[in-house]
C-alpha positions as CSV (number, residue, x, y, z in Angstrom):
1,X,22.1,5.9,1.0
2,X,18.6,4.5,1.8
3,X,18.3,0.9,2.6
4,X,15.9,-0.7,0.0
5,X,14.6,-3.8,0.7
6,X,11.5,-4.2,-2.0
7,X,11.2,-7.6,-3.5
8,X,12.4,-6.2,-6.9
9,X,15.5,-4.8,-5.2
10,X,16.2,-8.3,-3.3
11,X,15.7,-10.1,-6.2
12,X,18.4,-8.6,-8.1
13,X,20.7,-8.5,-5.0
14,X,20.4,-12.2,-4.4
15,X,20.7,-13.1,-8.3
16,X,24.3,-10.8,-8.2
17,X,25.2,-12.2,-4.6
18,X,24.8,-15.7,-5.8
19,X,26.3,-15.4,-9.0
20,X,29.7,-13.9,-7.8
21,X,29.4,-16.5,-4.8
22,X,29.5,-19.4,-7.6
23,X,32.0,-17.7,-9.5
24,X,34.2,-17.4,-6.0
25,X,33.2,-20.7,-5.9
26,X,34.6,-22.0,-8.9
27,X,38.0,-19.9,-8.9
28,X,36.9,-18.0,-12.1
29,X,37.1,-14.4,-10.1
30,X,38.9,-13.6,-6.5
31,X,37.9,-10.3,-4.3
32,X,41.5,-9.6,-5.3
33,X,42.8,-6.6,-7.9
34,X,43.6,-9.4,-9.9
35,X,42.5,-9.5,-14.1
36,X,39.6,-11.9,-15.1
37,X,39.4,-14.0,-17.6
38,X,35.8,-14.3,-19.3
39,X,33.7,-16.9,-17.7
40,X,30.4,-18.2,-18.4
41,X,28.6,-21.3,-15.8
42,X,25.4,-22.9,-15.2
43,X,24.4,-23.0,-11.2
44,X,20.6,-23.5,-9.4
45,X,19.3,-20.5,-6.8
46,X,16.3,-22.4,-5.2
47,X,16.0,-24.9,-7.4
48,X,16.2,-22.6,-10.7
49,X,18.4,-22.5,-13.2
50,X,20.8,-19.5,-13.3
51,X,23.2,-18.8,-15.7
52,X,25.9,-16.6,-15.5
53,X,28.9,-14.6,-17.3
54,X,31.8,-12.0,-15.6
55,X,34.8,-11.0,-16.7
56,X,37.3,-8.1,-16.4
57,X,35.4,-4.4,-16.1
58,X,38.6,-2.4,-15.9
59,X,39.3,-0.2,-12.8
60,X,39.7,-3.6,-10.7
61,X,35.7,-4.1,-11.0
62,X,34.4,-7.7,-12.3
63,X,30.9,-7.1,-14.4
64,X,28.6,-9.4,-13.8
65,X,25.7,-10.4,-15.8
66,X,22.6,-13.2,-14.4
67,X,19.4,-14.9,-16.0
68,X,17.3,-17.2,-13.7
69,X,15.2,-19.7,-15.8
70,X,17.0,-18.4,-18.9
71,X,15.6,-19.4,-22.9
72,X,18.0,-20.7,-25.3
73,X,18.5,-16.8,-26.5
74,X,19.4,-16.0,-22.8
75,X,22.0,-18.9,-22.3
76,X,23.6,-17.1,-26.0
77,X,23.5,-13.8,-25.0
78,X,24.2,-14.1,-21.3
79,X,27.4,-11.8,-22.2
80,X,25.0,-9.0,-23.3
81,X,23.2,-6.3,-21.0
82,X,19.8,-7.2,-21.5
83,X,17.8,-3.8,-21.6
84,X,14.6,-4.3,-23.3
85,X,12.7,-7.2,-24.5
86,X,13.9,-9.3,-21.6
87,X,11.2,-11.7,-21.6
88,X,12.7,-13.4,-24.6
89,X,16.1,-14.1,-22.4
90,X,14.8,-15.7,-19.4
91,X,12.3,-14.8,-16.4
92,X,14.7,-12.1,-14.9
93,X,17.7,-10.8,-15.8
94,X,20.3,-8.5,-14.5
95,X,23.5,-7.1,-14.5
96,X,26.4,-5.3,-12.3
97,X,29.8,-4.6,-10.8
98,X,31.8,-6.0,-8.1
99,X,34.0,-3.6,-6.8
100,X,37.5,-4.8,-5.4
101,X,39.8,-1.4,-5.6
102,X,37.7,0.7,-2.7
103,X,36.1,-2.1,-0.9
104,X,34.7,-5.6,-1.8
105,X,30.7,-5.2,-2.6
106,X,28.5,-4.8,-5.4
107,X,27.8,-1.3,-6.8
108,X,24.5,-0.4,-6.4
109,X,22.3,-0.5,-9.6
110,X,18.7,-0.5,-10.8
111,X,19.4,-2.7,-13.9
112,X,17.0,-5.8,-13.1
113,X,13.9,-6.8,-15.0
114,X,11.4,-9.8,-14.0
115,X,8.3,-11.3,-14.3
116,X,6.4,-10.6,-10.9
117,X,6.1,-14.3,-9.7
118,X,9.9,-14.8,-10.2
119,X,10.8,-11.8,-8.4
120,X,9.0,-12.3,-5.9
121,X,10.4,-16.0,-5.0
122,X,13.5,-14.0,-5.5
123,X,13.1,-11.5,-3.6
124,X,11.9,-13.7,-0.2
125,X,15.4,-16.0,-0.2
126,X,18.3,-15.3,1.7
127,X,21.8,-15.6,0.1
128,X,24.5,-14.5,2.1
129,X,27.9,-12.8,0.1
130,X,31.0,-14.5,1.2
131,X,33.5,-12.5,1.7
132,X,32.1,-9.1,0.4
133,X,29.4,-6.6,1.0
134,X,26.1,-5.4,-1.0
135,X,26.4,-2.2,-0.5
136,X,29.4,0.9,-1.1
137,X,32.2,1.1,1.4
138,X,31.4,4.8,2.9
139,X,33.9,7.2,0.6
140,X,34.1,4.6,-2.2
141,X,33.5,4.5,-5.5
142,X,30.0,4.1,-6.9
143,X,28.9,4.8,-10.3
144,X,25.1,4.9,-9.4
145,X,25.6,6.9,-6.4
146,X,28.3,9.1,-8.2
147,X,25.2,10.1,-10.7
148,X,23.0,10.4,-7.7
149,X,25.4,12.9,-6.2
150,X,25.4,15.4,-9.9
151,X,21.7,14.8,-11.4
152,X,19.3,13.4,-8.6
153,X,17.8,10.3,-7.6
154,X,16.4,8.6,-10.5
155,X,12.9,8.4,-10.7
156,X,10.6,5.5,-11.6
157,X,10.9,5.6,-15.5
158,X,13.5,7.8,-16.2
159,X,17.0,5.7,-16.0
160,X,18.8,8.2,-17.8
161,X,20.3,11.6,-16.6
162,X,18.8,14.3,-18.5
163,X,16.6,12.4,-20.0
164,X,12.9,13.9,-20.5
């Protein structure tokens, strides 16, 4: 896997990181196989305001969903995968899995949409997982990679497999 370290790809990575550090934090998930129950909490990255929702993915995975700087729309729907029209949720948004079955780390992902200044403050800070990794466990599973592995590497603007 190649080691990406662009601003847009840190800035989701620390948003994630963060997130599931809070929510370890708190006691509302554990890198454990253990079920969660649905959670949704407030917490500052940098001074921002982040707000945050996970709960139970199946397989063992927790799903994880962020908004930095989020609009009254964005704290409502923080449950929802924001794909398009982001701008009306907050200044960047994401979402992804933590897996706990094959490894403890995030699944790798492309799902993260922010303004430029935003991402870029993002993208410079350092968060630090506790206790888990950012990327897959070698021979683990990955649902990005997995799709990698059968249709290619996804190209700028096409996010979809077979998609023209």
């Amino acid at each position: 896997m190649t080691q990406h370290t662009s601003p847009r790809t840190m800035a989701r990575q620390n948003l994630l990181v963060a997130a599931v550090n809070e929510a370890l934090t708190h006691q509302l998930i554990t890198l454990e196989c253990e079920p969660v129950t649905p959670a949704t909490f407030e917490f500052t990255l940098d001074g921002r305001p982040v707000i945050s929702y996970v709960d139970d993915a199946g397989f063992d995975e927790v799903t994880v969903h962020v908004t930095c700087r989020p609009t009254a729309l964005g704290q409502r729907d923080i449950h929802c995968a924001i794909l398009h029209e982001w701008r009306k949720f907050g200044e960047a948004v994401t979402f992804g899995w933590l897996e706990r079955r094959s490894g403890k780390y995030m699944q790798s992902g492309i799902d993260y949409h922010g303004t430029k200044q935003i991402t870029k403050a993002l993208g410079a800070l350092m968060v630090e997982p506790r206790g888990f990794d950012t990327k897959p466990v070698k021979g683990s599973y990955d649902f990005h990679l997995e799709l990698e592995s059968v249709f290619g590497p996804v190209r700028r603007g096409r996010h979809y497999p077979g998609r023209q």
